[in-house]
C-alpha positions as CSV (number, residue, x, y, z in Angstrom):
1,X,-23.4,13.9,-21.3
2,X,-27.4,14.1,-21.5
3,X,-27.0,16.7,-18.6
4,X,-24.5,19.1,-20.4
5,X,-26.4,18.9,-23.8
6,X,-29.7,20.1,-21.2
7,X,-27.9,22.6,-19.5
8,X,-26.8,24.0,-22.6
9,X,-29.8,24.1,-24.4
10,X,-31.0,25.9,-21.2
11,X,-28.4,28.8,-21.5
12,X,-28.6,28.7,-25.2
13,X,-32.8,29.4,-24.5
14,X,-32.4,32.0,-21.8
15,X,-29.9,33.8,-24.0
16,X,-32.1,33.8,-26.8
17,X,-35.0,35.0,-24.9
18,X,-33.1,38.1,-22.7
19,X,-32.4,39.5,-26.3
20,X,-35.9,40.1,-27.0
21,X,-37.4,43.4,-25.7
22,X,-36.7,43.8,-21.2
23,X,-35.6,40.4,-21.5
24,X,-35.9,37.8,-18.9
25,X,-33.9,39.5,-16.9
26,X,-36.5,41.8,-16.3
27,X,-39.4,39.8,-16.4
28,X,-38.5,37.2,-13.4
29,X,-37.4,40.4,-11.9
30,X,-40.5,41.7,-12.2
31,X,-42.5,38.6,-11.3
32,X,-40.5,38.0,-8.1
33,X,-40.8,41.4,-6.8
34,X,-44.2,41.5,-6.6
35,X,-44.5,38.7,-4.0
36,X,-41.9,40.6,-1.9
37,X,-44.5,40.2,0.5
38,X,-43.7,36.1,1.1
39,X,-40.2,36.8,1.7
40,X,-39.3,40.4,2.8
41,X,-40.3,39.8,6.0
42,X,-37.6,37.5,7.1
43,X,-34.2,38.2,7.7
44,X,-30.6,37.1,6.9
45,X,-29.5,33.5,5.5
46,X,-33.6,32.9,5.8
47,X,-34.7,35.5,3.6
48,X,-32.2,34.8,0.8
49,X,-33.2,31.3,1.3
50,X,-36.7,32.2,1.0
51,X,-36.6,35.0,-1.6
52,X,-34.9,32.2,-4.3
53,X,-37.2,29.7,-3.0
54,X,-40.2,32.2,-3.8
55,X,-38.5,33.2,-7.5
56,X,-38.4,29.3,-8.2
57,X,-41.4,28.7,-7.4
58,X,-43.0,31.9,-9.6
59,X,-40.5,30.7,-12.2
60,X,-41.7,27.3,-12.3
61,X,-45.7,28.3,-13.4
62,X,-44.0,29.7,-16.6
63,X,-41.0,27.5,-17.3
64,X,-42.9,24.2,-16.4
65,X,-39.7,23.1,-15.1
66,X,-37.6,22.9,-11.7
67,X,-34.0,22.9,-13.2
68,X,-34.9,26.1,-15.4
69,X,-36.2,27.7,-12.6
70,X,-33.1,27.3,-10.1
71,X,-30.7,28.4,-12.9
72,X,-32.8,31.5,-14.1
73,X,-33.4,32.5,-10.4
74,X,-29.7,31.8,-9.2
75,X,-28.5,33.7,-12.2
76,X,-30.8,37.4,-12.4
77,X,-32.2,37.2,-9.0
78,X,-29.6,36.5,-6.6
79,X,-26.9,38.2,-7.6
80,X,-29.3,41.4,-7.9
81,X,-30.6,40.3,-4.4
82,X,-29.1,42.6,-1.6
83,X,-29.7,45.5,-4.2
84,X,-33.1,44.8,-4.8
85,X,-34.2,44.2,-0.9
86,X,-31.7,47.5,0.3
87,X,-33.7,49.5,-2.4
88,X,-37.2,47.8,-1.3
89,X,-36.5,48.9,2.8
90,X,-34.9,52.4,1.4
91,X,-38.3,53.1,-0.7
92,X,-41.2,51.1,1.0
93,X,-43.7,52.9,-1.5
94,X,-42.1,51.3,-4.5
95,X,-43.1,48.0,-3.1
96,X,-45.8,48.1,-4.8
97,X,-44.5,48.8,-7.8
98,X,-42.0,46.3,-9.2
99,X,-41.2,48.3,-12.3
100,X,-40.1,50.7,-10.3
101,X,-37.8,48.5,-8.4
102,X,-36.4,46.6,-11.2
103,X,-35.7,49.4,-13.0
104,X,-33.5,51.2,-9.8
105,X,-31.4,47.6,-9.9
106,X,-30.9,47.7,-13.8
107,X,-32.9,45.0,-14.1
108,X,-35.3,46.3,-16.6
C-alpha cells in the first residue's frame, strides 16, 4: 500500500513538473545527452544498458533518489532511446550540442 501511495505521488510530481516550461521531459533529456560520451561508445543490449544506467545516475544528483530516477529515465529516456542515439551517429556534430538533439527527438 505504502508503495502505491509513493509511486503515485511520484507520477503525480513528475506530471506536475513536465507542465512547467520544456518540462522534465526535456531537461533529463538534455542532462543525459550530454554524457553521450559514457555510453555511446558501446553497442547493442550494453549500450541501452549503459545509457539508462548513465541517465539514473545523472538523475539521481537532482532527484536525491534511486526509485525517481529509474522511473523518470525508463519513462522519457528509453523509449526516445534508438531515436536519440540513430540521430547522435546520423549528426556527430550535434553531439555537442544536446539542445540540438533533444529538440530533433521532440524532446524539448
Amino acid at each position: 500500500m505504502k508503495f502505491l501511495i509513493v509511486l503515485c505521488a511520484v507520477v503525480a510530481a513528475a506530471f506536475a513538473y513536465s507542465q512547467k516550461n520544456n518540462g522534465i521531459e526535456c531537461t533529463i533529456c538534455k542532462m543525459f545527452v550530454a554524457t553521450s560520451e559514457n555510453w555511446l561508445g558501446h553497442e547493442g543490449e550494453a549500450r541501452e544498458a549503459a545509457a539508462i544506467a548513465e541517465c539514473i545516475k545523472v538523475v539521481v544528483e537532482i532527484e536525491k533518489n534511486q526509485l525517481v530516477a529509474q522511473f523518470l529515465c525508463n519513462t522519457y529516456v528509453k523509449p526516445k532511446l534508438d531515436e536519440i542515439i540513430q540521430h547522435m551517429e546520423d549528426n556527430p556534430s550535434d553531439q555537442q550540442d544536446a539542445a540540438k538533439v533533444c529538440t530533433a527527438v521532440k524532446m524539448c
